[in-house]
TORVEX-708289 format. One record per residue: x, z, y of N, C-alpha, C in turn. Coordinates in Angstrom, 1 decimal. Atoms other than C-alpha are relative to their C-alpha. Layout:
ATOM; X; Z; Y; X; Z; Y; X; Z; Y .
...
This chain:
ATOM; 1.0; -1.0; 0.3; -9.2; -9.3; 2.9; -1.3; -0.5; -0.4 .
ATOM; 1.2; 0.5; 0.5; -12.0; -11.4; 2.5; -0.3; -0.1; -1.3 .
ATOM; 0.1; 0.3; 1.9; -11.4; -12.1; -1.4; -0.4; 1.1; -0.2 .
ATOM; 0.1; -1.4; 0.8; -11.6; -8.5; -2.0; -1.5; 0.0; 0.2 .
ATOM; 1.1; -0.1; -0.4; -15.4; -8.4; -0.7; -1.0; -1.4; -0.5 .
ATOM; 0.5; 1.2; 0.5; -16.5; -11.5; -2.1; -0.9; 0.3; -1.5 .
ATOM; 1.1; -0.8; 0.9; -17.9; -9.1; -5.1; 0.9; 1.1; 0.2 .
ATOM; 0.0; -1.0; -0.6; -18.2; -5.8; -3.3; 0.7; 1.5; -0.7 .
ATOM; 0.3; -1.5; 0.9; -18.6; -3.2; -6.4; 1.3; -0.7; -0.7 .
ATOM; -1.2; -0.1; 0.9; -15.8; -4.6; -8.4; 1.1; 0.8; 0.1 .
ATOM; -0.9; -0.5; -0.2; -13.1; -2.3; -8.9; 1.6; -1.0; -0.1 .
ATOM; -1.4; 0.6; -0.5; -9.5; -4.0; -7.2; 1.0; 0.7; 0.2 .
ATOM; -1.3; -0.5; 0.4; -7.4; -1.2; -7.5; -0.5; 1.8; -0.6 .
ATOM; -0.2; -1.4; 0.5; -7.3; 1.9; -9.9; 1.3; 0.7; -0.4 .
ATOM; -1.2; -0.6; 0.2; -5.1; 4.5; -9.6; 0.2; 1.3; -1.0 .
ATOM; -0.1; -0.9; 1.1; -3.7; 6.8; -12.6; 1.2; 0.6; 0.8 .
ATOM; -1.1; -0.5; -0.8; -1.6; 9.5; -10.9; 0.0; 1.1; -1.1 .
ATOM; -0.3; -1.4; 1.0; 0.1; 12.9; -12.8; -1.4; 0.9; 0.0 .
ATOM; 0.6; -1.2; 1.1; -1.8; 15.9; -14.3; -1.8; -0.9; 0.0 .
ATOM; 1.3; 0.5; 0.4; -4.8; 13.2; -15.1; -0.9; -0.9; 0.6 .
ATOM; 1.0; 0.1; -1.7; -6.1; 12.3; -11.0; 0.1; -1.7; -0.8 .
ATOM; 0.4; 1.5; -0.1; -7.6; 8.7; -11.3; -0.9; -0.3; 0.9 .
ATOM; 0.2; 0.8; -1.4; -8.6; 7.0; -8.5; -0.7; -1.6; -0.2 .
ATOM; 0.4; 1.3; 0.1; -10.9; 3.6; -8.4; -0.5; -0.4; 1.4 .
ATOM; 0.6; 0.5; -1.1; -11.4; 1.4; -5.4; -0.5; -1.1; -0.3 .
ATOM; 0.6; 1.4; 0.8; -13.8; -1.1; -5.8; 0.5; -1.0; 1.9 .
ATOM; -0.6; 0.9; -0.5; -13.2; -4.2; -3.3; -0.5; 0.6; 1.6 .
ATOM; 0.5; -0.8; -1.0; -15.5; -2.8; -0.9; 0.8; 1.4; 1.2 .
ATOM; -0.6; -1.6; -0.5; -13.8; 0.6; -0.5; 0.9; -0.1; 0.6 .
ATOM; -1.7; 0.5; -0.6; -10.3; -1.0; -0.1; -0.6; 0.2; 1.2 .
ATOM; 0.2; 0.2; -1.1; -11.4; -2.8; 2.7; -0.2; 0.8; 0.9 .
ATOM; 0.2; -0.6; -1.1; -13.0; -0.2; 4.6; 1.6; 1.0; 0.3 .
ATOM; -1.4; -0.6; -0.1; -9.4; 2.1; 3.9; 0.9; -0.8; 0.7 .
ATOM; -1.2; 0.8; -0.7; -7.5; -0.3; 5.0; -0.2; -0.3; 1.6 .
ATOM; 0.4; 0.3; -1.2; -9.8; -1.2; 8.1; 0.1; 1.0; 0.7 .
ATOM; -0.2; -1.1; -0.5; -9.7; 2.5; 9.1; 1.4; 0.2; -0.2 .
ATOM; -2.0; 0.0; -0.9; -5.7; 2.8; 9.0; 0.5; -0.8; 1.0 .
ATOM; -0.4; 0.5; -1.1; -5.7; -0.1; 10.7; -0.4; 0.3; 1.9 .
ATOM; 0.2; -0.7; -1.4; -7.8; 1.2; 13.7; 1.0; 0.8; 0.8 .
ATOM; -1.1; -1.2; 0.1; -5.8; 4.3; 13.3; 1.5; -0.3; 1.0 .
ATOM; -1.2; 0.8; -0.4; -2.7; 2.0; 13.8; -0.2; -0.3; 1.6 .
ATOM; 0.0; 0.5; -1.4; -3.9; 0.3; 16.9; -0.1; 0.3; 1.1 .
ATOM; 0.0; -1.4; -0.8; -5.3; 3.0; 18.7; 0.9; 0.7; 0.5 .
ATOM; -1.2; -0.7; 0.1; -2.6; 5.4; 18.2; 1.2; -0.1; 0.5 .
ATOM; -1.2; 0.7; 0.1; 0.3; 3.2; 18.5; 0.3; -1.6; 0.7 .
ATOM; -0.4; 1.5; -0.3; -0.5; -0.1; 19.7; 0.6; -0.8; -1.3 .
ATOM; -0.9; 1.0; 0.7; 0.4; -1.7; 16.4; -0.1; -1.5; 0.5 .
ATOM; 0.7; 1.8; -0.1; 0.4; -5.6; 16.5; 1.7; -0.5; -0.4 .
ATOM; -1.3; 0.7; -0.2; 3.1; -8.3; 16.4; 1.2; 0.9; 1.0 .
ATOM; -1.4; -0.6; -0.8; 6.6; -6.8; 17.4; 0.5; 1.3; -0.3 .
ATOM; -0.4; -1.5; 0.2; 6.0; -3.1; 16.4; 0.3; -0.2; -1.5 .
ATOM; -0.5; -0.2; 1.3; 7.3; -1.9; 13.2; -0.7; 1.5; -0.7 .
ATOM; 0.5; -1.1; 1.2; 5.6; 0.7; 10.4; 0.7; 0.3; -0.8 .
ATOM; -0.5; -0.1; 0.8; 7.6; 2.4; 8.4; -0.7; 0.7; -1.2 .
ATOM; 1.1; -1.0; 1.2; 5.7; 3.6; 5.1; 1.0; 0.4; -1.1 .
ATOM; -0.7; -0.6; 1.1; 7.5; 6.2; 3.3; -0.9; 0.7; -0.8 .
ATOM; 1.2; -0.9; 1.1; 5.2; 7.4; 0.5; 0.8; -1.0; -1.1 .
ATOM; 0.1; 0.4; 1.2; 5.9; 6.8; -3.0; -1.0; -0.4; -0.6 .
ATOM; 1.1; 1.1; 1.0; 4.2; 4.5; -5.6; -1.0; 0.8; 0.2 .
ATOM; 1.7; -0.6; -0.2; 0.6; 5.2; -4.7; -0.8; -0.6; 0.3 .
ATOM; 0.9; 0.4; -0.4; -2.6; 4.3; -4.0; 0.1; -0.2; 1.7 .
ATOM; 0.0; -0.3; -1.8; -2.4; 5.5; -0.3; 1.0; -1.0; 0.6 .
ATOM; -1.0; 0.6; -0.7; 0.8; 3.8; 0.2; -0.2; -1.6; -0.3 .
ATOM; 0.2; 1.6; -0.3; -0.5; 0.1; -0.7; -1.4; -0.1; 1.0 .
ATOM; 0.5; 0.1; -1.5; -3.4; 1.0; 2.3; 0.7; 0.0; 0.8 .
ATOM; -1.0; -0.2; -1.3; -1.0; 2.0; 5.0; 0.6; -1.1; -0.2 .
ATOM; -1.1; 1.7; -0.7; 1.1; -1.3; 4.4; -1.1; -1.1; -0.2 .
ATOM; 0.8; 1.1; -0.5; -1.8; -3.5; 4.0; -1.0; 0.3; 1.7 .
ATOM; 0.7; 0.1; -1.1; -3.5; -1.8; 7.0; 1.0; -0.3; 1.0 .
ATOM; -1.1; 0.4; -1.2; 0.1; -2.3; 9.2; -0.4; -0.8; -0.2 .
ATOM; -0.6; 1.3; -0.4; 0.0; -5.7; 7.8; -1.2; -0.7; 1.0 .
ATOM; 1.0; 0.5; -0.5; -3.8; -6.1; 9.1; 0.2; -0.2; 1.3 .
ATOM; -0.1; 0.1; -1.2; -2.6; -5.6; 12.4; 1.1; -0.8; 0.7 .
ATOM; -1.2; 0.6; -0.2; 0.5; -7.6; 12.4; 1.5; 0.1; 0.4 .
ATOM; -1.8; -0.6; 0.0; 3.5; -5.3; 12.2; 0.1; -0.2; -0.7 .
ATOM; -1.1; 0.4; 1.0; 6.3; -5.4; 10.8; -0.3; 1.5; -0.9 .
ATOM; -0.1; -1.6; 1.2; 6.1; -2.9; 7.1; 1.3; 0.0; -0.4 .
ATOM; -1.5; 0.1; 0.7; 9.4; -1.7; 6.5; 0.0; 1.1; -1.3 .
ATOM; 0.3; -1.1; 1.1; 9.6; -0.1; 3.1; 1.4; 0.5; -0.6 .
ATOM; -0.7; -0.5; 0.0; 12.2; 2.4; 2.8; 1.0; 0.0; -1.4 .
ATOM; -0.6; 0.0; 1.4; 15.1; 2.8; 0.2; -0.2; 1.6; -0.5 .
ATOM; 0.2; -1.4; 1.3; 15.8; 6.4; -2.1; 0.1; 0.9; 1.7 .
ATOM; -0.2; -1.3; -1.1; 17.0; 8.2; 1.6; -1.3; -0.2; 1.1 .
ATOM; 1.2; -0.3; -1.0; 13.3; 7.2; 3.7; 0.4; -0.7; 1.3 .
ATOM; -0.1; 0.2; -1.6; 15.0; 5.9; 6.4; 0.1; -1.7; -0.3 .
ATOM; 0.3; 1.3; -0.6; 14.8; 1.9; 8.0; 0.8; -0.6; -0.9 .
ATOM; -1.3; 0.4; 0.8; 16.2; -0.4; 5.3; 1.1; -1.2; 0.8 .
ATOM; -1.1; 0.4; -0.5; 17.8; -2.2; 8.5; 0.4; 0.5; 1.0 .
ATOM; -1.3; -1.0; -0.8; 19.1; 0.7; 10.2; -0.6; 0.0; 1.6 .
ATOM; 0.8; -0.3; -1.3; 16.6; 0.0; 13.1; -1.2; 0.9; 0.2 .
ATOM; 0.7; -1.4; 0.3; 14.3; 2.8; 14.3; -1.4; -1.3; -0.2 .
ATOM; 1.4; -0.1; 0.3; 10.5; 2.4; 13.6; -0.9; 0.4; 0.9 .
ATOM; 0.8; -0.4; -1.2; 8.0; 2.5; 16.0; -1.0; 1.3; -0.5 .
ATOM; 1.0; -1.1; 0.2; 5.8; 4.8; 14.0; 0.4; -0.2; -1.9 .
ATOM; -0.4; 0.0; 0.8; 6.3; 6.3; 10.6; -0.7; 0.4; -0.7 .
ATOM; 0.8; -0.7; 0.5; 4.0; 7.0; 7.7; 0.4; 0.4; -1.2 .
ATOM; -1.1; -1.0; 0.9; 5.4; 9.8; 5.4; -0.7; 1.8; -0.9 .
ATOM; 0.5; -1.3; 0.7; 4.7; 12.8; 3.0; 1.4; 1.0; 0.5 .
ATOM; -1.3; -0.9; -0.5; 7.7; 14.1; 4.5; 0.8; 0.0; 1.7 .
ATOM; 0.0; -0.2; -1.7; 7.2; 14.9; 8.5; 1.2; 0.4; 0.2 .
ATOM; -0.8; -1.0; -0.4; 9.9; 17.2; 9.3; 1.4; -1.0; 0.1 .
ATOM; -0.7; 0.6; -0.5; 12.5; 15.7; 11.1; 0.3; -1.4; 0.4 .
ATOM; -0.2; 1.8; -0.7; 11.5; 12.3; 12.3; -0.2; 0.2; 1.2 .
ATOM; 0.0; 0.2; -1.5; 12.1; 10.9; 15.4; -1.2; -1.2; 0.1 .
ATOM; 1.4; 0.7; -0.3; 9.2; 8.9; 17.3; -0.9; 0.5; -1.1 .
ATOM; 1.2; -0.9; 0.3; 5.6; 9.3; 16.2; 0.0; -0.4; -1.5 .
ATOM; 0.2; 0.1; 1.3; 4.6; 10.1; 13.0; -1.6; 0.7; -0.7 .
ATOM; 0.8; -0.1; 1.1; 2.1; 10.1; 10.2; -0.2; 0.6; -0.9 .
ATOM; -0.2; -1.1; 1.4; 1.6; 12.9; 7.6; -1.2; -0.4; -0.7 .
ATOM; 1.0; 0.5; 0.8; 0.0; 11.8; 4.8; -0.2; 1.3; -1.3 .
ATOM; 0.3; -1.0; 1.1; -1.1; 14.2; 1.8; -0.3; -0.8; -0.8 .
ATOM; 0.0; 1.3; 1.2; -1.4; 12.1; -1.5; -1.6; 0.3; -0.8 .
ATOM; 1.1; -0.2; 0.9; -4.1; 14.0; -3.3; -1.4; -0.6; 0.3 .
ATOM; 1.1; 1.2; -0.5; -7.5; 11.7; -3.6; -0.6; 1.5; 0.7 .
ATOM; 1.1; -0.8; -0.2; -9.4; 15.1; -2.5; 0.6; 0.6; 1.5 .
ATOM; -0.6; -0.6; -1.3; -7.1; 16.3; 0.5; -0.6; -0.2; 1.0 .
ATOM; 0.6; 0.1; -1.4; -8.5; 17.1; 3.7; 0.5; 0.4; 1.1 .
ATOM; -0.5; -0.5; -1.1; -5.8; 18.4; 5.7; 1.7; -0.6; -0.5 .
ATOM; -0.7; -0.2; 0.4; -2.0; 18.0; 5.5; 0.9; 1.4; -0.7 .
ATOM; -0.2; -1.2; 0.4; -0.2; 20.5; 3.1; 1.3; 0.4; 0.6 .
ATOM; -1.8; -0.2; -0.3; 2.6; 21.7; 5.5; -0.1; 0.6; 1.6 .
ATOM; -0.3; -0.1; -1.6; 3.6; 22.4; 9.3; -0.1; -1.2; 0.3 .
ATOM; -0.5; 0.7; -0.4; 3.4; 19.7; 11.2; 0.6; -0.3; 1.4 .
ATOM; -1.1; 0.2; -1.1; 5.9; 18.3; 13.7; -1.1; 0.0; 1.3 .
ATOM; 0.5; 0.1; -1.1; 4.6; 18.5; 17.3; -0.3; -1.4; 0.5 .
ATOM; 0.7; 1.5; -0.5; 2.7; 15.2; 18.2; -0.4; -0.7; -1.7 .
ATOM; 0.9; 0.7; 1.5; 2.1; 14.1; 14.3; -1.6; -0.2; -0.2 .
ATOM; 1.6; -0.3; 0.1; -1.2; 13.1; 13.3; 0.0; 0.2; -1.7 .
ATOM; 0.9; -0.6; 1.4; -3.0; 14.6; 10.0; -0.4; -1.4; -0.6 .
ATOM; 0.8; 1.5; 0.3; -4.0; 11.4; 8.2; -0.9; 0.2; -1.0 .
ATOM; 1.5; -0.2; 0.8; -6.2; 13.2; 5.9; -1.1; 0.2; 0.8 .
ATOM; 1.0; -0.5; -0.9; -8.2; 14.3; 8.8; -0.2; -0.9; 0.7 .
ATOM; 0.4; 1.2; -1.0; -7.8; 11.8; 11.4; -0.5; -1.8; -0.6 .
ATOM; 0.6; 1.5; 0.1; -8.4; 8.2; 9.6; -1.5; 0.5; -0.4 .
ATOM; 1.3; -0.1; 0.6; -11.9; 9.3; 8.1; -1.0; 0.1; 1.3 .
ATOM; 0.4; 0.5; -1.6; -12.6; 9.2; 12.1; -0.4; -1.3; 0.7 .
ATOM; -0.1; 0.9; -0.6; -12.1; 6.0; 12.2; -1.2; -1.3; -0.8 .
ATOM; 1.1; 1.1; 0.7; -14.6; 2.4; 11.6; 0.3; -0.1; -0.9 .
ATOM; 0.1; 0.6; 1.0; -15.2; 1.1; 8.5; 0.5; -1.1; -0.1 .
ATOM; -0.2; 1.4; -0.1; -14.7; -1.9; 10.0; 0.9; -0.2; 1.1 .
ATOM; -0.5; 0.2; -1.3; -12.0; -3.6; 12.3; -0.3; -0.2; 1.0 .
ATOM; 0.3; 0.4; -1.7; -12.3; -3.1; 16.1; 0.1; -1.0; 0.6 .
ATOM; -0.8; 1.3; -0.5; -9.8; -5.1; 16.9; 1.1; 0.2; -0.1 .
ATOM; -1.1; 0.3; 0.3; -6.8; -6.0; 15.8; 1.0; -1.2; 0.4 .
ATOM; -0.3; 1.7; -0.5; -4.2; -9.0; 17.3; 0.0; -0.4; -1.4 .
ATOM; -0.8; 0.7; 1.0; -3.2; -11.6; 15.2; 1.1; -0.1; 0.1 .
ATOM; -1.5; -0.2; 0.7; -0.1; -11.9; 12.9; 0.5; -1.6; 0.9 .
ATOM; -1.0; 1.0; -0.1; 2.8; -14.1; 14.5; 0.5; -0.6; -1.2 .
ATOM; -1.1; 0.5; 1.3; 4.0; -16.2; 11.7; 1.3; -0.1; 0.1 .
ATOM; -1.4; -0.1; -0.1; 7.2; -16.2; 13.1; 0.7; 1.1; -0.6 .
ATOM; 0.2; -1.8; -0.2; 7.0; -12.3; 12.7; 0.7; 0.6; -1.2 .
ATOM; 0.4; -0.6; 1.6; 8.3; -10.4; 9.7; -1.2; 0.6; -0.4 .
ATOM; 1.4; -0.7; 0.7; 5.5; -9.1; 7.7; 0.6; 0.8; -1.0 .
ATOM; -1.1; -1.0; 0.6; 7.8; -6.9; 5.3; 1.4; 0.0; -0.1 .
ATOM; -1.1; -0.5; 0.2; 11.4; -5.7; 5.3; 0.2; 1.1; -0.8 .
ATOM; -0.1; -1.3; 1.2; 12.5; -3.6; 2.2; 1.5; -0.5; -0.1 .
ATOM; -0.9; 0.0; 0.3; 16.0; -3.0; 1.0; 0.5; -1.2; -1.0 .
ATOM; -0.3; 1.6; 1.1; 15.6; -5.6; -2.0; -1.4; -0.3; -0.5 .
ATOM; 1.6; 0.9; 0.2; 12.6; -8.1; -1.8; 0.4; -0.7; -0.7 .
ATOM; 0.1; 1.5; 0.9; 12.1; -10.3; -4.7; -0.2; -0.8; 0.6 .
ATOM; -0.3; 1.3; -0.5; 13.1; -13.3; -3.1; 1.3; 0.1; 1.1 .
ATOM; -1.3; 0.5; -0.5; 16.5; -14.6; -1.9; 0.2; 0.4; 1.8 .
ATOM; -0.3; -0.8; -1.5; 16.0; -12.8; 1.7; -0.3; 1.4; -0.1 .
ATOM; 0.4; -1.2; -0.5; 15.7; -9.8; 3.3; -1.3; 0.4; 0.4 .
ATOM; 1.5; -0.2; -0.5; 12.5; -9.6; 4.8; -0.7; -1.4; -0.7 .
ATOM; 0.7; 1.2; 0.1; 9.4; -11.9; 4.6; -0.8; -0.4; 1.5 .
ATOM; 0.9; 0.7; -1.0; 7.5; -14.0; 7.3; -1.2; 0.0; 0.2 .
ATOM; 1.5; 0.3; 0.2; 4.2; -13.8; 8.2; -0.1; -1.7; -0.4 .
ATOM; 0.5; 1.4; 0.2; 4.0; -17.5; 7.9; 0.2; -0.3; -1.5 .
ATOM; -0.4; -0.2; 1.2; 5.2; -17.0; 4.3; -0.4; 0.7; -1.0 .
ATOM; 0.2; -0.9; 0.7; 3.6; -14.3; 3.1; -0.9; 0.0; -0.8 .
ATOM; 0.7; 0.7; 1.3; 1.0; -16.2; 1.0; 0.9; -0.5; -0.9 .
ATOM; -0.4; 0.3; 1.6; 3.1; -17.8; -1.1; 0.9; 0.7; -0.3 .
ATOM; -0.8; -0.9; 0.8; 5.4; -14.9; -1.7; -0.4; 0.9; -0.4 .
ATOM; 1.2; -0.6; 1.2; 2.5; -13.2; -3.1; -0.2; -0.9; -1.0 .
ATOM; 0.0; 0.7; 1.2; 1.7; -16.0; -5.1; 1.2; -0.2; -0.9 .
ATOM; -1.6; 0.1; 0.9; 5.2; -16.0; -6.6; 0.0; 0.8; -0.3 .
ATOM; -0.7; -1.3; 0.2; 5.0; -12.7; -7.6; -0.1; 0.0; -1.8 .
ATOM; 0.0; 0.3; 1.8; 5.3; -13.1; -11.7; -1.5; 0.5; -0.7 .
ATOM; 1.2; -0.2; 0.9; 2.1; -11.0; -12.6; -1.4; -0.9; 0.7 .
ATOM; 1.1; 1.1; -0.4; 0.0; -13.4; -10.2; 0.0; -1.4; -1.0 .
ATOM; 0.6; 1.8; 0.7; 0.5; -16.4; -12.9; -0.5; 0.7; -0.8 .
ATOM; 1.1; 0.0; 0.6; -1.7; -14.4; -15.1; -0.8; -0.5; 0.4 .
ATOM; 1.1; 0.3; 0.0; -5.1; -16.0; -16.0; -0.7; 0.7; 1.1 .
ATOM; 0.2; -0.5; -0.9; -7.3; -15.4; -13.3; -1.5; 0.3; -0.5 .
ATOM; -0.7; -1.3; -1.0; -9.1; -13.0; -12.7; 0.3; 0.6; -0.8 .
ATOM; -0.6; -0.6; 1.1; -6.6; -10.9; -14.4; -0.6; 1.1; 0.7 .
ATOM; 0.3; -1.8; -0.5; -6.7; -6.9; -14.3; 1.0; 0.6; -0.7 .
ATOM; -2.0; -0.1; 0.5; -2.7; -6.3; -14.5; 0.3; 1.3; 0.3 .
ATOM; -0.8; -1.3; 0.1; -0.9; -2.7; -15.3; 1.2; -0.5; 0.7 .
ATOM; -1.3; 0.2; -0.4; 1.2; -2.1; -13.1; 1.0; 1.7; 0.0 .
ATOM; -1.0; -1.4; -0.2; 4.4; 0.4; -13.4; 0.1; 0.6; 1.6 .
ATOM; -0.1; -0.8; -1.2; 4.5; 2.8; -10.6; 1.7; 0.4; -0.1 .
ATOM; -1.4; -0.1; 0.0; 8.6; 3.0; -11.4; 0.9; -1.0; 0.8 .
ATOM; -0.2; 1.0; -1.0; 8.7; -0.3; -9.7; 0.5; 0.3; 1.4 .
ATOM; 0.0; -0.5; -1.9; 10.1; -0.6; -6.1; -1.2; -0.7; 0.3 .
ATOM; 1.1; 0.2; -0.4; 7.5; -0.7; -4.0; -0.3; -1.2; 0.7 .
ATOM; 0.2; 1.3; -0.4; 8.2; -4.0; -2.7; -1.1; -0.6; -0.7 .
ATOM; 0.5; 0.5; 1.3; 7.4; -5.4; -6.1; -1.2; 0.5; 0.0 .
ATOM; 1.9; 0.0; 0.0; 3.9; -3.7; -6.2; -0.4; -0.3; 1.2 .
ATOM; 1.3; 0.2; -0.9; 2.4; -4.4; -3.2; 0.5; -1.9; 0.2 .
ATOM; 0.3; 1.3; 0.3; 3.7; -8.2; -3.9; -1.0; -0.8; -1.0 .
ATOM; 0.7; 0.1; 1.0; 1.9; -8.2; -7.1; -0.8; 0.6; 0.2 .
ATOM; 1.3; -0.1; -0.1; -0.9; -6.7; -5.8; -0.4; -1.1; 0.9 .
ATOM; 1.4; 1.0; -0.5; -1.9; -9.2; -3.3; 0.4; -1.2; 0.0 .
ATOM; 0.0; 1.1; 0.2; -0.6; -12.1; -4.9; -1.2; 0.1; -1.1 .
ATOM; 1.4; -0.4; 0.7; -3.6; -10.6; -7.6; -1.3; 0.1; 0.7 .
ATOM; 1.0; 0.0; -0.7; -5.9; -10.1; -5.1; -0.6; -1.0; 0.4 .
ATOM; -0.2; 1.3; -0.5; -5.3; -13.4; -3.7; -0.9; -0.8; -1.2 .
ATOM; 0.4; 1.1; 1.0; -6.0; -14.9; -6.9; -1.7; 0.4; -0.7 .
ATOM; 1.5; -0.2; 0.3; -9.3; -12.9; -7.5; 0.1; 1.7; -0.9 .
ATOM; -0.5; -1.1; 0.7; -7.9; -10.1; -9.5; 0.2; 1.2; 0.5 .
ATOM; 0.3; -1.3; -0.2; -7.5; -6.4; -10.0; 1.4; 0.3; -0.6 .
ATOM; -1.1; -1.1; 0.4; -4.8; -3.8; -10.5; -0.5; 1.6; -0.3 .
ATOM; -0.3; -1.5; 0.4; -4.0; -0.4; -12.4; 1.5; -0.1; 0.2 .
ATOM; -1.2; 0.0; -0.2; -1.2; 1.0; -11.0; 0.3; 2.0; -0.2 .
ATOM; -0.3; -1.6; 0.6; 0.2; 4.5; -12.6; 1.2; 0.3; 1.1 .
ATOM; -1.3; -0.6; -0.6; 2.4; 6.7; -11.1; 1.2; 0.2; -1.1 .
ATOM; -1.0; 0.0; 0.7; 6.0; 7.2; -12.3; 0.6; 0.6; -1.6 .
ATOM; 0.2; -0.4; 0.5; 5.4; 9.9; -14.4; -1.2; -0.4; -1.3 .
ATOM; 1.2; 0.7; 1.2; 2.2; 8.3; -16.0; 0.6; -0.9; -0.6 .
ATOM; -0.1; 1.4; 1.0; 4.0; 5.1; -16.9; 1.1; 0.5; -0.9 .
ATOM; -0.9; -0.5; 1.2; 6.8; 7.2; -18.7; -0.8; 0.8; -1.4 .
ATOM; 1.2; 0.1; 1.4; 3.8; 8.7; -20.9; -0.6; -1.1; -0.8 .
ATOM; 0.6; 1.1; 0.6; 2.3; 5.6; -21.5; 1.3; -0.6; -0.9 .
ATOM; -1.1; 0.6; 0.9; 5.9; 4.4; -22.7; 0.1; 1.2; -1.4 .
ATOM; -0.2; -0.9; 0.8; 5.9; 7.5; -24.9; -0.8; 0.0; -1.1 .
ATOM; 0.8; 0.1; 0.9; 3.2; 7.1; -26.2; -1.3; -1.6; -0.7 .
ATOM; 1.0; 1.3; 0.0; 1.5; 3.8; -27.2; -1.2; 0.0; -0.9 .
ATOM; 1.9; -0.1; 0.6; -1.9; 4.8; -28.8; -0.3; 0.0; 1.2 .
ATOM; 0.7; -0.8; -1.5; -2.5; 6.7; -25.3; -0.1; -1.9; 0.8 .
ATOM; -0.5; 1.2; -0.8; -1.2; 3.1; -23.6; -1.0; -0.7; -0.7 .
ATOM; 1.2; 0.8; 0.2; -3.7; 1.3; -26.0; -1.2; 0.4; 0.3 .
ATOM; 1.7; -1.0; -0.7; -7.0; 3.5; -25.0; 0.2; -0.8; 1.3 .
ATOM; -0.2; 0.8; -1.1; -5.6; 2.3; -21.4; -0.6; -0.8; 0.2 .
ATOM; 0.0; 1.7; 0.1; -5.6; -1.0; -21.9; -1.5; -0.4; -0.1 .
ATOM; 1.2; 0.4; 0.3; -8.9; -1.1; -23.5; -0.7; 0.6; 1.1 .
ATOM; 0.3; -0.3; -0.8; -10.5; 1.3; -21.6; -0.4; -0.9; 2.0 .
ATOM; -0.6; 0.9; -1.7; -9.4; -0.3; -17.7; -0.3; -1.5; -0.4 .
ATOM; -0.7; 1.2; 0.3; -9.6; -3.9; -19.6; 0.8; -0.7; 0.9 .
ATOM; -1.3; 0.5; -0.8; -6.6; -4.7; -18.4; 0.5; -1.1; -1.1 .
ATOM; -0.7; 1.4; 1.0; -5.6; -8.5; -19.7; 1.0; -0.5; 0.4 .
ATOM; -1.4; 0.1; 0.2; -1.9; -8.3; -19.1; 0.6; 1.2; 1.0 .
């Protein structure tokens, strides 16, 4: 997290979501998002080494905070396949989801839209609101344990790289192996929101790592941008995005 705050105002992740919504967090902003889910986490649930996060949200903004704020506190992120549930069949100590209704143990309702202030739905008995409740929480971390390197630090269905999960003790250089981290540094890399989500939030903080920034569209925006490649060059220029 430190890199990201090393120049404050720079924008480190902008997000292009459907009917237009864009989203910029400069390095600053992350951090405090992230530092406030993590609270959230700790508080709430006791995250740390041993527990497990499951973050089901699609390609988003929100959903690369919730897995870098689990990872802040040293659970395990397990990132779901197409059906939401554990991609090894083990439960989840706590789940963060746009889709409450029907999970077991505690859970997290998230609402996606940048402007939401409540969740849009019923929610299950013991869930917490995450539009409402993290904006409760420090800017800055309380306290968090430290990561076990022994530990996983993500489990997804299919991680770019010859395993199943990754290791905390590992989990730098399988950010830096992520293909858009050998861009020039500091790049400011487009990323497809069609991607599994493994893949972006490797290439995001093997970018971050490296000094760099991300645009990351939703699924729907990157099939316009394929549609249209004037629109896709405005982008480009616009965002200067150098790969």
């Amino acid at each position: 997290m430190n890199v990201l705050v090393r120049e404050p105002g720079r924008p480190r992740l902008t997000w292009y979501g459907d009917d237009g919504e864009r989203v910029e967090l400069s390095g600053a902003v992350l951090v405090n998002w992230v530092s406030k889910t993590a609270n959230l986490l700790v508080e709430e649930f006791d995250s740390g080494p041993g527990r497990r996060a499951l973050i089901d949200l699609p390609p988003h903004w929100r959903a690369g905070v919730w897995a870098l704020g689990a990872l802040r506190t040293g659970a395990t992120v397990l990132l779901p396949g197409a059906d939401g549930e554990c991609p090894d069949q083990r439960p989840a100590d706590v789940t963060v989801t746009t889709r409450p209704d029907g999970r077991a143990g505690d859970v997290v309702a998230v609402a996606l839209p940048a402007l939401a202030r409540r969740f849009d739905g019923d929610l299950p008995p013991g869930a917490i609101d995450a539009a409402s409740a993290v904006m409760t929480y420090a800017d800055t971390v309380i306290w968090a344990p430290e990561a076990d390197p022994s530990e996983p630090a993500i489990i997804a269905p299919a991680v770019t790289a010859p395993v199943q999960g990754v290791l905390y003790g590992d989990l730098t250089d399988w950010a830096a192996g992520a293909p858009e981290a050998a861009a020039a540094a500091p790049a400011r890399v487009l990323l497809d929101g069609r991607a599994p989500l493994v893949d972006t939030l490797r290439a995001a903080l093997g970018l971050w790592a490296a000094g760099g920034s991300v645009v990351l569209t939703s699924p729907a925006t990157a099939a316009a941008l394929d549609a249209d490649p004037a629109r896709r060059e405005r982008l480009v220029a616009q965002e200067s995005i150098t790969a």
